[in-house]
Kinemage of the C-alpha trace (Angstrom):
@kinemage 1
@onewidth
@group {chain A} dominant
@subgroup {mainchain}
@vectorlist {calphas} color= white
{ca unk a 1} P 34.176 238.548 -96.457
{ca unk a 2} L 36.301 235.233 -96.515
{ca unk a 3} L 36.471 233.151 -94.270
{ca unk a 4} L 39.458 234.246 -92.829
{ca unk a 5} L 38.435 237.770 -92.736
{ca unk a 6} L 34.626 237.676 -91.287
{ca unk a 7} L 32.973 240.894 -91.494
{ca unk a 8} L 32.577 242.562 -88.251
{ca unk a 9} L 30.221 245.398 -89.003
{ca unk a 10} L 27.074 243.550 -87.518
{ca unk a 11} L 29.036 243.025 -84.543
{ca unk a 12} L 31.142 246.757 -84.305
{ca unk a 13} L 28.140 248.608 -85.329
{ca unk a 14} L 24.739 247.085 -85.481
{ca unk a 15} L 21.321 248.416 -86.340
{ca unk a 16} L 19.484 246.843 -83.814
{ca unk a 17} L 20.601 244.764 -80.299
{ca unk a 18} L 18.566 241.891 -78.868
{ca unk a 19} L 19.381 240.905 -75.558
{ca unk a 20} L 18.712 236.860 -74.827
{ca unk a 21} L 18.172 236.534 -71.073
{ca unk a 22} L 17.494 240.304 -70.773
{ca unk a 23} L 17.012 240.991 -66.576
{ca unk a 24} L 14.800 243.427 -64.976
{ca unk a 25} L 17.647 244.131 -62.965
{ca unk a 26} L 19.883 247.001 -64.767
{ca unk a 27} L 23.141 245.956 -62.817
{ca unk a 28} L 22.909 242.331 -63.413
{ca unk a 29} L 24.902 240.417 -66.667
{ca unk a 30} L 21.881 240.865 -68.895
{ca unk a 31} L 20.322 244.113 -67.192
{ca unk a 32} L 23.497 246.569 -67.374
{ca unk a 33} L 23.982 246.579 -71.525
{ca unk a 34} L 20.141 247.882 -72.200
{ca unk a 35} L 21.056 250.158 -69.049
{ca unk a 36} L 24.274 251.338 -71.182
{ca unk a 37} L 22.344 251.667 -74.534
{ca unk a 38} L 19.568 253.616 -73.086
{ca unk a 39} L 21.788 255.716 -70.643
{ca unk a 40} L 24.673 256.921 -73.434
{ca unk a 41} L 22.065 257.161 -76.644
{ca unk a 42} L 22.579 254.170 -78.921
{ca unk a 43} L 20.335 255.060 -81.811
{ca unk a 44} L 19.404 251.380 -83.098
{ca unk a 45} L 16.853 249.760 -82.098
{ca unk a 46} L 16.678 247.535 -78.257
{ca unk a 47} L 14.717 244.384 -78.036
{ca unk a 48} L 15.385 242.657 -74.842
{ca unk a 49} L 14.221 239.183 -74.816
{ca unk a 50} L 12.366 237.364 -71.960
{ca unk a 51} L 10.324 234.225 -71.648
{ca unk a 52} L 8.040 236.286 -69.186
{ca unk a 53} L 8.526 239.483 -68.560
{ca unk a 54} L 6.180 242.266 -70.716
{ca unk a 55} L 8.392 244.923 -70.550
{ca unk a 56} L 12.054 245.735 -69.202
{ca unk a 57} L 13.460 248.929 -68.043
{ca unk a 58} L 10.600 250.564 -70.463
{ca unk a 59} L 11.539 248.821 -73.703
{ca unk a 60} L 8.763 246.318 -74.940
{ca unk a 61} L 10.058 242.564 -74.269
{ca unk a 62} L 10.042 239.747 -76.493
{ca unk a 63} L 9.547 236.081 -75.401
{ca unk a 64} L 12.094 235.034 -78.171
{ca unk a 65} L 14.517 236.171 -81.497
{ca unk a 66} L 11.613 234.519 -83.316
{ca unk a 67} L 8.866 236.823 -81.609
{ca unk a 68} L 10.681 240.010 -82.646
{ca unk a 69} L 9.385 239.539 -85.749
{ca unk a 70} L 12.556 242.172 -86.965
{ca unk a 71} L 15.841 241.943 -88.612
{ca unk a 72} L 18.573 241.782 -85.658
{ca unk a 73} L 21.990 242.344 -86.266
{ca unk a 74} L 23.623 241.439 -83.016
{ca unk a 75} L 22.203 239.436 -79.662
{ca unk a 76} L 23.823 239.599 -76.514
{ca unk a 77} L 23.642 236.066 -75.139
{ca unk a 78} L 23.521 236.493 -71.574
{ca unk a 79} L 21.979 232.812 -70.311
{ca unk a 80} L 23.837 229.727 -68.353
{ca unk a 81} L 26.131 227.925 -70.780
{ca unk a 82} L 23.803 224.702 -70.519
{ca unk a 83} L 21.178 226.966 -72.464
{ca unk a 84} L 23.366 228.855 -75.242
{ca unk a 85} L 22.301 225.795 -77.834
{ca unk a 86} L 18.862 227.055 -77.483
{ca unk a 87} L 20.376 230.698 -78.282
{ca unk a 88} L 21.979 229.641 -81.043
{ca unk a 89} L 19.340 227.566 -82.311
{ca unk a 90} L 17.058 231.582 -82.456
{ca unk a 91} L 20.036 233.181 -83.554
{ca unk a 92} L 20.343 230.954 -86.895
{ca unk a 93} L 16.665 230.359 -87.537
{ca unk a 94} L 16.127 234.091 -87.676
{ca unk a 95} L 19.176 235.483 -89.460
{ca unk a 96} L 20.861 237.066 -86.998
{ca unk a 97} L 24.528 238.385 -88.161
{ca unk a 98} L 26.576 238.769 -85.067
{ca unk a 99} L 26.567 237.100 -81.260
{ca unk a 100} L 28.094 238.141 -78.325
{ca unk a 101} L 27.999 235.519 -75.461
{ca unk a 102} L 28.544 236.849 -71.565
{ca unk a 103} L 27.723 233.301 -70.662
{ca unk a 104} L 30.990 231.157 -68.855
{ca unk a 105} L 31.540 227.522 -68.181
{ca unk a 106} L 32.847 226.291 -71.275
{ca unk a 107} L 36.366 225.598 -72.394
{ca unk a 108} L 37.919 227.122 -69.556
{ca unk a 109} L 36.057 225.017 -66.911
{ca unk a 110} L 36.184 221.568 -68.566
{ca unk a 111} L 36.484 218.814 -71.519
{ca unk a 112} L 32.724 218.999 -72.021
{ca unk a 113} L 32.706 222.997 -71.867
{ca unk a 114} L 35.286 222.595 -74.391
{ca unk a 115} L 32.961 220.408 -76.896
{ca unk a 116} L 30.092 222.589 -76.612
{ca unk a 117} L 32.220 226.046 -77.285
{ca unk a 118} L 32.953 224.149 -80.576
{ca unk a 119} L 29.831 223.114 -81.730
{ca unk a 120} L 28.681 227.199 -81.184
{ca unk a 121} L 31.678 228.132 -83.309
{ca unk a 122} L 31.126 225.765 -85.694
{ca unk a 123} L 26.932 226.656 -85.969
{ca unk a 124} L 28.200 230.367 -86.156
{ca unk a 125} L 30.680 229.250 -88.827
{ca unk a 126} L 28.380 227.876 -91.053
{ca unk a 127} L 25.126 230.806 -90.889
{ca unk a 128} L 27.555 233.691 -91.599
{ca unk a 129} L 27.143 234.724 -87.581
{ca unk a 130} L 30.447 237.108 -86.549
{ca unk a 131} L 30.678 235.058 -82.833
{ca unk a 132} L 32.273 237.203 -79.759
{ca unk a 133} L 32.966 235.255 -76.998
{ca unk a 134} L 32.002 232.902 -75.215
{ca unk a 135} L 33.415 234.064 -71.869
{ca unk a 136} L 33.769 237.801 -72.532
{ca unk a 137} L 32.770 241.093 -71.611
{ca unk a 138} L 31.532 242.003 -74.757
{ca unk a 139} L 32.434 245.372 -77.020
{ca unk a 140} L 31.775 249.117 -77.291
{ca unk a 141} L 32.091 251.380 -80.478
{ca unk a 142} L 32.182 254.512 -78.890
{ca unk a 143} L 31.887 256.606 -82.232
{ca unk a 144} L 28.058 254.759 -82.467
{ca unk a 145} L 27.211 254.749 -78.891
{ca unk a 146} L 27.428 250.613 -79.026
{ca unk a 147} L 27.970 249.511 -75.445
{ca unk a 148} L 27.569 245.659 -76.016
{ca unk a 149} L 29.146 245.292 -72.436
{ca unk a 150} L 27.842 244.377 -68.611
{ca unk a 151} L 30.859 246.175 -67.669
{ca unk a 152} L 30.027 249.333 -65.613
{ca unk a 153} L 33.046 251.378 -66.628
{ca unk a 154} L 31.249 253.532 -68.977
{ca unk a 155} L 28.232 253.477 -65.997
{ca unk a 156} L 29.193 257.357 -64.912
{ca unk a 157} L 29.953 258.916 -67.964
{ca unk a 158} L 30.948 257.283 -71.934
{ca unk a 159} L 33.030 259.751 -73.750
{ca unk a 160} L 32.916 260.782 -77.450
{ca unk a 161} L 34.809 258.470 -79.007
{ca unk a 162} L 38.864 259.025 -79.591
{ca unk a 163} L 41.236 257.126 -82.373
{ca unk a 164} L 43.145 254.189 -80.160
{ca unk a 165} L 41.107 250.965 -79.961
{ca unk a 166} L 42.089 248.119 -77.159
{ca unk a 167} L 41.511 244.685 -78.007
{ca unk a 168} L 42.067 242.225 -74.742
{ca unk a 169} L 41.220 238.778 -74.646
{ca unk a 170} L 40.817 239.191 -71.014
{ca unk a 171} L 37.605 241.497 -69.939
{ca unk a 172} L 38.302 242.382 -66.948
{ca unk a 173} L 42.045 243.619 -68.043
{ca unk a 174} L 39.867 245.121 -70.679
{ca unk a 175} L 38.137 247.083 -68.234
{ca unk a 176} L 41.016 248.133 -66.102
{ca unk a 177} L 42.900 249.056 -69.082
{ca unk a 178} L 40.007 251.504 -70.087
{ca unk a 179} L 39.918 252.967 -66.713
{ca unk a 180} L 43.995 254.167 -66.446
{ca unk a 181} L 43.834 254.951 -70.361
{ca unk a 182} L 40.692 257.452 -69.293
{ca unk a 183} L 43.238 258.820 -66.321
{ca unk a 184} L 45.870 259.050 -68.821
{ca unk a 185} L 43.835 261.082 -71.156
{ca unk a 186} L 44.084 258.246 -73.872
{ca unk a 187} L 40.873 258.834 -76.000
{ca unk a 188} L 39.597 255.021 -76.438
{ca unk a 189} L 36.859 254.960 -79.303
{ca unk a 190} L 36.722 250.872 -79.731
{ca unk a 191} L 36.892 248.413 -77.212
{ca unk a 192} L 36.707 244.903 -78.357
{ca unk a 193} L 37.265 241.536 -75.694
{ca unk a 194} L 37.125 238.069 -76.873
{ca unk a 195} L 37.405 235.645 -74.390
{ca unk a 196} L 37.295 231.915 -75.385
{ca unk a 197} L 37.259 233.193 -79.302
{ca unk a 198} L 35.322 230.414 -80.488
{ca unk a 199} L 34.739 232.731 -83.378
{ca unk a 200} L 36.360 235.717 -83.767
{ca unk a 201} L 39.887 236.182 -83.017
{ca unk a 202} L 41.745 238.833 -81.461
{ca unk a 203} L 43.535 239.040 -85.473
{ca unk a 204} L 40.201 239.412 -86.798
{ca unk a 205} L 39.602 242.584 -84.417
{ca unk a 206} L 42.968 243.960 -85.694
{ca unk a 207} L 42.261 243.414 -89.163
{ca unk a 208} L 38.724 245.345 -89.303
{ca unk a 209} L 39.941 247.794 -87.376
{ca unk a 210} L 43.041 249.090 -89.699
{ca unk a 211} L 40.191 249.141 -92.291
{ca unk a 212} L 37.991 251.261 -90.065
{ca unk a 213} L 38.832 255.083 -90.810
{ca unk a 214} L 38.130 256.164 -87.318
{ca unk a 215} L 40.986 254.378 -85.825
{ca unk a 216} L 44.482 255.109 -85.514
{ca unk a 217} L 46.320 252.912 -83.003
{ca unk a 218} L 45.589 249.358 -81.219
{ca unk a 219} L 46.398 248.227 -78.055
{ca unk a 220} L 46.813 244.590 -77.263
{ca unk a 221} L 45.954 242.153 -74.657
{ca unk a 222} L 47.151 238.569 -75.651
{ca unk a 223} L 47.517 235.455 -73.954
{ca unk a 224} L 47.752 233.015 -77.069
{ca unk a 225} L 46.735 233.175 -81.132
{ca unk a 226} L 44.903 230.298 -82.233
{ca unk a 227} L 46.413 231.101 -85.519
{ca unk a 228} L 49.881 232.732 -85.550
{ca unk a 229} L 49.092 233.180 -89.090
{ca unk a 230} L 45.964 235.667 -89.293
{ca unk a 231} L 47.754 237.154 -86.439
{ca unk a 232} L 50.646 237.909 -88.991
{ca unk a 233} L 48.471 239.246 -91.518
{ca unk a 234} L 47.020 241.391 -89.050
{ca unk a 235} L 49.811 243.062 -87.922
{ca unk a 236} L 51.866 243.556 -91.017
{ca unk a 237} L 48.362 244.815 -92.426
{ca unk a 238} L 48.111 247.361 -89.216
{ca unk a 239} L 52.158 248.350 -89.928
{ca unk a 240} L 51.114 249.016 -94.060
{ca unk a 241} L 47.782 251.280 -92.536
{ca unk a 242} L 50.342 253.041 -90.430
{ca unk a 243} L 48.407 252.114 -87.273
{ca unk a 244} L 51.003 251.286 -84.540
{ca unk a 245} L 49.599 248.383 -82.495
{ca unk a 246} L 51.565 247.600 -79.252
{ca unk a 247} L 50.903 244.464 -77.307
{ca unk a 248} L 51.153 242.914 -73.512
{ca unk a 249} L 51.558 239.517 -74.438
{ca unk a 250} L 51.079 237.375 -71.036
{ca unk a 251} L 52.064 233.621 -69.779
{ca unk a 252} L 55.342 233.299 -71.098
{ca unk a 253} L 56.783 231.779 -67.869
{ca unk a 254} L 55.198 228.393 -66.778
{ca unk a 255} L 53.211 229.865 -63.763
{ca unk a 256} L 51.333 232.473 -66.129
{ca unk a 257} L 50.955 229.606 -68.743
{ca unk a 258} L 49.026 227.497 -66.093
{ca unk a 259} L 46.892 230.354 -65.355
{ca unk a 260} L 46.166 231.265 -69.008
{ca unk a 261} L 44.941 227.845 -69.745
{ca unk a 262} L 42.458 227.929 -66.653
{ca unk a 263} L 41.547 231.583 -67.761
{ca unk a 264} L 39.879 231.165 -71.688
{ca unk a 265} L 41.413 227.920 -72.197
{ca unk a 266} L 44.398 229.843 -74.230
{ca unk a 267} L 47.856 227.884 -75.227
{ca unk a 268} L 50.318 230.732 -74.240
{ca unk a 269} L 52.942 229.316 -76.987
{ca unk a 270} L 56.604 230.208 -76.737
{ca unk a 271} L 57.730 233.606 -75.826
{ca unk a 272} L 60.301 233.876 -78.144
{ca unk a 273} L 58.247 232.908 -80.993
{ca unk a 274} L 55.869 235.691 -80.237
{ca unk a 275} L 58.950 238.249 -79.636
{ca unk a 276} L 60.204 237.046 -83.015
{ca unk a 277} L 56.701 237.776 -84.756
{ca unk a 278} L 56.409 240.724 -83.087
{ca unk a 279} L 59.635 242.100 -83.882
{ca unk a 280} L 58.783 241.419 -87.621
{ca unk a 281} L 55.399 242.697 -88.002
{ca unk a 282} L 56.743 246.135 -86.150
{ca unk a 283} L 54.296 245.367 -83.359
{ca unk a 284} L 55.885 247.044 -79.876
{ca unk a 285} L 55.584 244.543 -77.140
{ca unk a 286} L 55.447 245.856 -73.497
{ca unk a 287} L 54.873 243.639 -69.914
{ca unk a 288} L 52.913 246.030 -68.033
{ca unk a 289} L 49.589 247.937 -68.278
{ca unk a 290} L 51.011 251.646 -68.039
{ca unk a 291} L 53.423 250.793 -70.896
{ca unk a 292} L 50.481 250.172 -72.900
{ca unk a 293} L 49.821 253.753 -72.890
{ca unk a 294} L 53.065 254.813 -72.976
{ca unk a 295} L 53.964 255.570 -69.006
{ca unk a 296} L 57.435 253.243 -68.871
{ca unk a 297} L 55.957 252.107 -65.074
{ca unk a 298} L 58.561 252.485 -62.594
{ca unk a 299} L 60.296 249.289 -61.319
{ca unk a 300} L 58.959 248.395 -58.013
{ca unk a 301} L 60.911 247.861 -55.098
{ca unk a 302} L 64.217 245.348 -55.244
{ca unk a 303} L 62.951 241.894 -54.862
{ca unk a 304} L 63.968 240.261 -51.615
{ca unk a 305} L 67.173 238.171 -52.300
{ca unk a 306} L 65.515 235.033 -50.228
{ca unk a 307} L 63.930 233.475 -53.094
{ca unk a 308} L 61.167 230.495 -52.693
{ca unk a 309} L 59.241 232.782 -50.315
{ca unk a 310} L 55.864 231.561 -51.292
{ca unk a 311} L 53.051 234.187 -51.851
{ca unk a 312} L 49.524 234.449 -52.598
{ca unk a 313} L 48.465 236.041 -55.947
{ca unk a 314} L 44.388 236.778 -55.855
{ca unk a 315} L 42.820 238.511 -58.756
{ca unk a 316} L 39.526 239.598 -59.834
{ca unk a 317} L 40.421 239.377 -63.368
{ca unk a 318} L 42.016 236.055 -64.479
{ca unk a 319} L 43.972 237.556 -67.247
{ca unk a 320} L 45.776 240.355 -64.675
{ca unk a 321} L 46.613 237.032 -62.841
{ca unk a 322} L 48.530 235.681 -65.666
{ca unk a 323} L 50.470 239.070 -65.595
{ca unk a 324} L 51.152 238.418 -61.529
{ca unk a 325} L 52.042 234.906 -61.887
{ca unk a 326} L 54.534 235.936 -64.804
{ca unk a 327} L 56.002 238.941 -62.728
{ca unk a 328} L 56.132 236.432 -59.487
{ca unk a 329} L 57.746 233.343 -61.485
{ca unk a 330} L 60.394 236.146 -62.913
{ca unk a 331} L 61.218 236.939 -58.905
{ca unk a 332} L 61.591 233.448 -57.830
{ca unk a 333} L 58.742 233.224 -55.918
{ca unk a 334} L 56.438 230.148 -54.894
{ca unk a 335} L 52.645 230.244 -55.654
{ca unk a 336} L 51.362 227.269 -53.514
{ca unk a 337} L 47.286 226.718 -53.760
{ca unk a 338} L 45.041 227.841 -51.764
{ca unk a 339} L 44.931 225.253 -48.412
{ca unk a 340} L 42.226 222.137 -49.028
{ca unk a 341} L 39.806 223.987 -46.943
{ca unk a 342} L 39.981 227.444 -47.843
{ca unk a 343} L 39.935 226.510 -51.655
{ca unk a 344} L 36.884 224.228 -50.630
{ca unk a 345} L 34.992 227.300 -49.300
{ca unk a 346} L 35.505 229.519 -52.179
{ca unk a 347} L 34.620 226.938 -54.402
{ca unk a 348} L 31.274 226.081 -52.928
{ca unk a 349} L 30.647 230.245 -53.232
{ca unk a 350} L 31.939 230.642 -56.906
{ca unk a 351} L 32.443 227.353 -58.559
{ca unk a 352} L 33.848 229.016 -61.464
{ca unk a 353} L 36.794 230.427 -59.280
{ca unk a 354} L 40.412 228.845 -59.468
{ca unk a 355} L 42.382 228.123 -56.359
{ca unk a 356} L 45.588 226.974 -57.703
{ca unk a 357} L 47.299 230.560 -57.385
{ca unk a 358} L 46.581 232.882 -58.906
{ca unk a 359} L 43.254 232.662 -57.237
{ca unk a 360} L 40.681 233.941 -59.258
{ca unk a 361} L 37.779 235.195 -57.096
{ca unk a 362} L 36.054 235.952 -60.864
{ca unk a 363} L 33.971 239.496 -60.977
{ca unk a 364} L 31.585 237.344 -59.245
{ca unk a 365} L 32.821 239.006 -55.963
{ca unk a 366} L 31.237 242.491 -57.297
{ca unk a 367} L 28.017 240.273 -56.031
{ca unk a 368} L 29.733 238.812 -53.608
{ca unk a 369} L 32.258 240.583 -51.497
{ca unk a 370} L 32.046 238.672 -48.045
{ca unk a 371} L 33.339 235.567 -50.011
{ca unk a 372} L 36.771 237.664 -51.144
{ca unk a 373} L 37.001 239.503 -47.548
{ca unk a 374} L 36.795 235.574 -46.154
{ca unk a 375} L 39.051 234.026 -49.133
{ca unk a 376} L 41.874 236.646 -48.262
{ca unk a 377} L 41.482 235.813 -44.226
{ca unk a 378} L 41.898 232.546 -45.091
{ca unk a 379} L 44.764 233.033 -47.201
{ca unk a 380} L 46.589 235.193 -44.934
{ca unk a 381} L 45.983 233.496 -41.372
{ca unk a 382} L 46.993 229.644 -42.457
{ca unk a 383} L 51.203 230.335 -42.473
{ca unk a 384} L 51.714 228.903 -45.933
{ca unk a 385} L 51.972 232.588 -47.659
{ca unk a 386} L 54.615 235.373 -46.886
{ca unk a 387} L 51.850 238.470 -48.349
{ca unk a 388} L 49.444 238.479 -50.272
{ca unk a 389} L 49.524 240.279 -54.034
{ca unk a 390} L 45.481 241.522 -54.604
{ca unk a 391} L 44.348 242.822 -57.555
{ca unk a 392} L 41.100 244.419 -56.825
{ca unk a 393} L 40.436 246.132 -60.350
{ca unk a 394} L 37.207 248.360 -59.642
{ca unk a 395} L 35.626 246.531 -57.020
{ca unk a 396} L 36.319 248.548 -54.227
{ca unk a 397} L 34.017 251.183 -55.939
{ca unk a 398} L 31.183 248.756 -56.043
{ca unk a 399} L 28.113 249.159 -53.507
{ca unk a 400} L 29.080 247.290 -50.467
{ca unk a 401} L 32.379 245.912 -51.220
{ca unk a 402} L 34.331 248.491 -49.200
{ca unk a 403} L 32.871 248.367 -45.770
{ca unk a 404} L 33.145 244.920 -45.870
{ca unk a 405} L 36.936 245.297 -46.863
{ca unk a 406} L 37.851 247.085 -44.903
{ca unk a 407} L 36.638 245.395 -41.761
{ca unk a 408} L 38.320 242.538 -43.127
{ca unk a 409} L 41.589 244.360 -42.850
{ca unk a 410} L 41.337 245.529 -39.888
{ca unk a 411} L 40.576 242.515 -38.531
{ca unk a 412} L 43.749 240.804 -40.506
{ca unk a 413} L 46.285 243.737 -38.714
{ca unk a 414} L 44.770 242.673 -35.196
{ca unk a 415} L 46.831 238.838 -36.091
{ca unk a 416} L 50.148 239.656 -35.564
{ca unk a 417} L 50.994 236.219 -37.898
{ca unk a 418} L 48.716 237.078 -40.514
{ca unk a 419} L 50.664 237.905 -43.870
{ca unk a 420} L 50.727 241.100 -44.943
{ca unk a 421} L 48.739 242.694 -47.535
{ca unk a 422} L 49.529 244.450 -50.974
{ca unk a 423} L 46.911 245.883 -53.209
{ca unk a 424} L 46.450 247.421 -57.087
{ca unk a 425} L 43.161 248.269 -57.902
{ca unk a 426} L 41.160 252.108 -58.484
{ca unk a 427} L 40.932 253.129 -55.229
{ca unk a 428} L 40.332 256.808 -54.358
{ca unk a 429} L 42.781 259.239 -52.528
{ca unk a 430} L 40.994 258.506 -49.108
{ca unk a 431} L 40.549 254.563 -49.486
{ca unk a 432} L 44.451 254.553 -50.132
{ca unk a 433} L 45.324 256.828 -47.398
{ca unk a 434} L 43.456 254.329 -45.109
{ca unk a 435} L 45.084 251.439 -46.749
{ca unk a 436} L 48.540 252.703 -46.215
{ca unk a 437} L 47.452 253.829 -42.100
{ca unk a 438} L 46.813 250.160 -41.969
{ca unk a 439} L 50.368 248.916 -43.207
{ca unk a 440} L 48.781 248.325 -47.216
{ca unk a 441} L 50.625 249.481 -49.640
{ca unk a 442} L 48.634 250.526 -53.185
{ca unk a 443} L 49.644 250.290 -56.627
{ca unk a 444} L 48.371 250.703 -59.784
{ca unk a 445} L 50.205 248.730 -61.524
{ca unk a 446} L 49.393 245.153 -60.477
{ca unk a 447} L 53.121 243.623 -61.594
{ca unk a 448} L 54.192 246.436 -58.854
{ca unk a 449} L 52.473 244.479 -56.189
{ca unk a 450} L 53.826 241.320 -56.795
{ca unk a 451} L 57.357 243.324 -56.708
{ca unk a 452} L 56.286 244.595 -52.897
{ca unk a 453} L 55.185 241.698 -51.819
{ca unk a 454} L 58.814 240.309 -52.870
{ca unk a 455} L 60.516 242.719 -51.493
């Protein structure tokens, strides 16, 4: 394939799948995709690789890429950042084809993040290496049982696979998305997130997936196109295969911008450009999630006419925070950071978190929930915020997480002057019934929360 075209079929469906920082633990980063491929019946072959270990979760381990001593078409990279050169290093010295790397802390956290996530593109670039990532969730081909993913969304059950792929640059929008296009009864078969796209582009997914017969339709999460160009090509390639592609395209105010670049390091570029090239390439482009899958998303309530109320936006998932902060700059609203010392704390628990609002707790708080439970107290007892917007995603199904929410809120309604809460997430019938007993209203929709909390 050129250059501008790489070939994705190492990537999309692979042979075999090496895992670099494979864990003994199947819900950690680089336990959960061998717990996926073994669970839902991937029929390639699984070499985990570990410096140490002998064997993990019953598949033989491999001290290195070198060791395996095997073709390998695609390696998870699930290690620190400081340690992906090493990766990289096993990755071209035994032919690998195709990389996903879990692994954050690089353009999106600082200058010298930034350098490094070139130099990996630019070492994938030159061996012939189709590069996901870094900063992503990963991928899943549904049709050949690829989960290539530390997500847990597929954990209960992984469906045959249907015709409408979603392609997010944002994985934990990626994940939501999957969850209310399963409750729906949208049939996803290819799932594709790629983060910092030091390699491939969210125009490269589009373009191998109108050539790939088992897909129909494409849904789009966007923040910014590195190269408006491909992106062109893409689409007017998609409109020619007759496979509609409809996009939520995020930070076009300058709140959501902010939060993009902080997010994967994306330039959000100018809305009406991106309407423009939309409009042209017969793309349809939508603001909210449920539009995505065709559910026009009521409006939520009236905003309050007072605006400059200042509110707090927190988010596991920093690309549903652009959404928020493009919903809540639309309203008037102000989104003041976090207070010295209550962005201080979080920090010190989850470096990688922002605090400039939208706070982004990260999915770190799937690990650890008291720091969101004590980020939100903080948030809502210093008098700077009128409510508080939360975006939850699935992390109130998560071992743990709920008891310790909902003492939180509790605690919260006993302070009169607290600010009030407003929550999207998947919640089940009987968490939102005691949500709403405790003056918490619920949404899906996580642009709907920002409109209550307005209101």
């Amino acid at each position: 394939m050129s250059a501008s075209r790489p070939d994705l079929r190492a990537l999309l469906a692979p042979r075999s799948v090496a895992v670099i920082g494979a864990s003994t633990e199947p819900n950690k980063v680089g336990g959960m995709p061998i717990r996926l491929l073994l669970r839902h019946g991937y029929t390639g072959a699984i070499y985990p690789v570990h410096r140490t270990a002998p064997q993990i979760q019953g598949q033989r381990a491999f001290a290195s890429l070198d060791a395996i001593g095997a073709p390998v078409d695609l390696a998870l990279v699930a290690v620190p950042a400081a340690a992906c050169d090493d990766a990289m290093d096993q990755l071209v010295r035994t032919g690998a084809r195709a990389a996903i790397v879990f692994s954050s802390g690089f353009a999106e956290v600082s200058a010298d993040g930034a350098r490094l996530q070139q130099r990996l593109g630019e070492r994938a670039r030159e061996a012939g290496i189709a590069l996901l990532g870094p900063n992503c969730l990963g991928a899943m081909n549904f049709h050949e049982r690829l989960f290539a993913t530390f997500s847990p969304v597929v954990l209960a059950d992984a469906p045959a696979g249907g015709n409408v792929a979603l392609v997010s640059q944002s994985g934990a929008f990626g994940g939501y998305a999957y969850t209310l296009a399963r409750r729906a009864g949208v049939d996803i078969g290819h799932w594709i997130t790629t983060g910092n796209e030091a390699g491939v582009q969210v125009a490269d997914a589009i373009d191998w997936l109108v050539r790939e017969p088992r897909c129909g339709a494409i849904l789009v999460y966007l923040e910014g196109a590195r190269d408006l160009g491909r992106l062109r090509e893409a689409l007017l390639a998609a409109r020619a295969a007759g496979k509609p592609v409809t996009v939520v395209k995020v930070g076009h105010t300058p709140a959501g911008a902010r939060a993009a670049r902080l997010h994967t390091g994306s330039d959000t570029g100018d809305a009406e450009v991106y309407r423009d090239l939309f409009e042209a390439c017969g793309a349809r482009q939508v603001s909210r999630i449920g539009e995505l899958f065709g559910d026009a998303a009521r409006p939520g309530p009236a905003a309050s006419p007072a605006s400059g109320q200042a509110i707090a936006l927190f988010s596991v998932s920093g690309g549903v925070g652009i959404m928020m902060a493009d919903r809540a700059e639309e309203l008037g609203l102000r989104l003041p950071p976090l207070p010295d010392a209550a962005a201080q704390r979080l920090k010190q628990a989850i470096p990688f978190a922002s605090t400039l609002n939208p706070i982004d707790v990260t999915g770190q708080v799937f690990a650890q929930p008291a720091v969101l439970v004590r980020s939100l107290h903080d948030a809502a007892t210093c008098g700077q915020y009128r409510a508080l917007a939360v975006f939850l995603a699935a992390a109130a199904q998560a071992p743990g997480v709920w008891p310790l929410l909902q003492a939180g809120i509790a605690r919260l309604r006993a302070e009169p002057a607290a600010a009030r809460l407003v929550l999207s997430g998947i919640l089940g019938a009987d968490q939102q019934a005691w949500l709403r007993a405790q003056g918490c209203e619920v949404f899906d929709e996580p642009a709907r929360a920002v409109e209550a909390a307005a209101a």
